[in-house]
C-alpha positions as CSV (number, residue, x, y, z in Angstrom):
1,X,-16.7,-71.4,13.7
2,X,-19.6,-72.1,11.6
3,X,-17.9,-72.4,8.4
4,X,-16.1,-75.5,10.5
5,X,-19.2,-76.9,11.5
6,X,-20.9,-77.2,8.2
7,X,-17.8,-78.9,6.9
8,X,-17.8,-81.4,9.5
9,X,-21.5,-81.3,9.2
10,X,-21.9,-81.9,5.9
11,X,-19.0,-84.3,5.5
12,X,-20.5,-87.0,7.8
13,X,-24.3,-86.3,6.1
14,X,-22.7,-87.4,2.8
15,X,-20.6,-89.9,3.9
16,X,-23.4,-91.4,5.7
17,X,-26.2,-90.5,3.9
18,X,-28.1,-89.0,7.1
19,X,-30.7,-86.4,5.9
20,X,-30.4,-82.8,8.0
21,X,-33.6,-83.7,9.9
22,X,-32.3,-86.7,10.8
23,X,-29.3,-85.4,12.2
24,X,-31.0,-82.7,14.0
25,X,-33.2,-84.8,16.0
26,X,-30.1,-86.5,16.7
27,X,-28.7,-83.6,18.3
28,X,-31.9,-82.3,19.9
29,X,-33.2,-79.6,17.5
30,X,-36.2,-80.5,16.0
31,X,-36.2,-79.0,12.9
32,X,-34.2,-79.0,9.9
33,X,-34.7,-75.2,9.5
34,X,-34.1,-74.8,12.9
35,X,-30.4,-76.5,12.1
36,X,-30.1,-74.3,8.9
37,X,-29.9,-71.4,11.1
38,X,-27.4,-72.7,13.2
39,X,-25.2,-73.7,10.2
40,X,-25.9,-70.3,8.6
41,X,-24.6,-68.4,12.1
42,X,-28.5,-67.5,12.8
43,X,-28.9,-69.1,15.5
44,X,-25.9,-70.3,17.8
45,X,-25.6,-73.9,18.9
46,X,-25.9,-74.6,22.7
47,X,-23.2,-76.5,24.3
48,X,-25.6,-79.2,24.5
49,X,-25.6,-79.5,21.0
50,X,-22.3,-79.3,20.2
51,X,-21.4,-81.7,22.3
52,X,-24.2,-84.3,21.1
53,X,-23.0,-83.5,17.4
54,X,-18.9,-84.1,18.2
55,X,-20.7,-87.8,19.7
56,X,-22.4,-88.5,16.4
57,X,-19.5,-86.9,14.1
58,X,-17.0,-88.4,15.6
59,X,-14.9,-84.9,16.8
60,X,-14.5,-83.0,19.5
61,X,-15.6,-79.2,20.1
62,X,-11.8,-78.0,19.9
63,X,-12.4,-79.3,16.5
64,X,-15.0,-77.2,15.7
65,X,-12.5,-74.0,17.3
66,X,-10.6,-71.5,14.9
67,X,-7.6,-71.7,15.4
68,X,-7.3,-68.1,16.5
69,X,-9.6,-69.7,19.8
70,X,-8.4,-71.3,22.5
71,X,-8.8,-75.2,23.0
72,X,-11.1,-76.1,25.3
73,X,-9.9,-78.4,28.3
């Protein structure tokens, strides 16, 4: 799951030129290193923060799944 977050993650920080801090705060964490763990399967994201990041992104968490999951309704 990850690996699909910092795809979507880093997609929308280049296409909009957001830095990582930036983005975190966005999303409630307030560090950047703090969302380098997360990304890095660290630390997990909370719900919370999933669903504040699909907001900004422009997703939704069954985005996020592996397809070996199942979608979230």
């Amino acid at each position: 799951m990850n690996e699909l977050i910092q795809a979507q993650v880093g997609s929308f920080l280049e296409r909009t030129g957001m830095t990582r801090e930036t983005f975190a705060n966005a999303i409630g964490i307030k560090t950047r290193e703090t969302l380098n763990n997360k990304l890095k399967g660290k630390t997990e994201f909370t719900f919370s923060e999933i669903v504040l990041m699909c907001e900004l992104i422009g997703c939704t968490p069954n985005d996020l799944r592996p397809d070996s999951l199942p979608q979230v309704v």
